[in-house]
C-alpha positions, 0 to 999 in steps of 0.5 A: 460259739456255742453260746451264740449258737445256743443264744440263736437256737433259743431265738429260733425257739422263742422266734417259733414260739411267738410264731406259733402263738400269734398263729393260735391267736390268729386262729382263735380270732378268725374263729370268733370272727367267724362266729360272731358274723354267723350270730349277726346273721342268725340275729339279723334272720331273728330279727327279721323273722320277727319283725315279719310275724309282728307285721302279720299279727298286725294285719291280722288284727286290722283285719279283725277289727275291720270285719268287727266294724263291718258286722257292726255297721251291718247290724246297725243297718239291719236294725235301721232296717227293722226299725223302719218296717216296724215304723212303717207298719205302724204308720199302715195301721193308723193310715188305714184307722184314719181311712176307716174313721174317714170313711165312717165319718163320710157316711155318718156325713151324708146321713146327717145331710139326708137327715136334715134334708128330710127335716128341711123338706118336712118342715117346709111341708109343716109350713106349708100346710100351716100357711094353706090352714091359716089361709082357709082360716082367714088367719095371717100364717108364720110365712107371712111375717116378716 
């Protein structure tokens, strides 16, 4: 009896031996379970802390870009604008030349009509005088012929 009580005895000690590492090993395994779940967490918060600030930068850059072509677009519309007025006051200048000149040469056109008024009228003066003097000389004058 004493070797099946001694193999019994060995049973129980290795019986709670196994036990008492399958116990161990369930704790180690719970822990690392447990550890990998807090560290998927931690990577997930990582992952979408990340994923958050990259979205922002990239907002952050459209925004940039965008107000980059505003005052891009704004600059060309005040260059168009500059552009214009100088456009416009040169062609005010060579307006008001052409209206100078316009006029200048209006007068200069009504001088030349009383010019060759006053030499027409001389003329016929000349003439008349000439044809009355051809007439008091018995000669034909140049208004006769014809």
């Amino acid at each position: 009896e004493s070797v099946a009580q001694q193999l019994k005895s060995e049973h129980a000690a290795t019986q709670a031996s196994i036990e008492e590492s399958a116990a161990a090993i369930k704790r180690d395994l719970q822990h690392q379970v447990s550890q990998s779940q807090s560290s998927v967490a931690n990577d997930f918060r990582t992952t979408m802390q990340a994923r958050e600030e990259k979205h922002e930068a990239q907002l952050r850059l459209l925004a940039e870009c965008a107000d980059e072509r505003a005052m891009v677009f704004a600059r060309c519309l005040d260059d168009d604008r500059h552009e214009r007025e100088h456009r416009q006051l040169g062609l005010q200048h060579e307006i008001r030349g052409c209206q100078e000149a316009c006029s200048t040469l209006k007068g200069d056109l009504t001088s030349l009509r009383m010019f060759l008024h006053d030499k027409h009228l001389e003329s016929s003066s000349r003439l008349n005088e000439d044809d009355r003097a051809a007439a008091r000389d018995g000669l034909m004058g140049p208004g006769i012929i014809g």
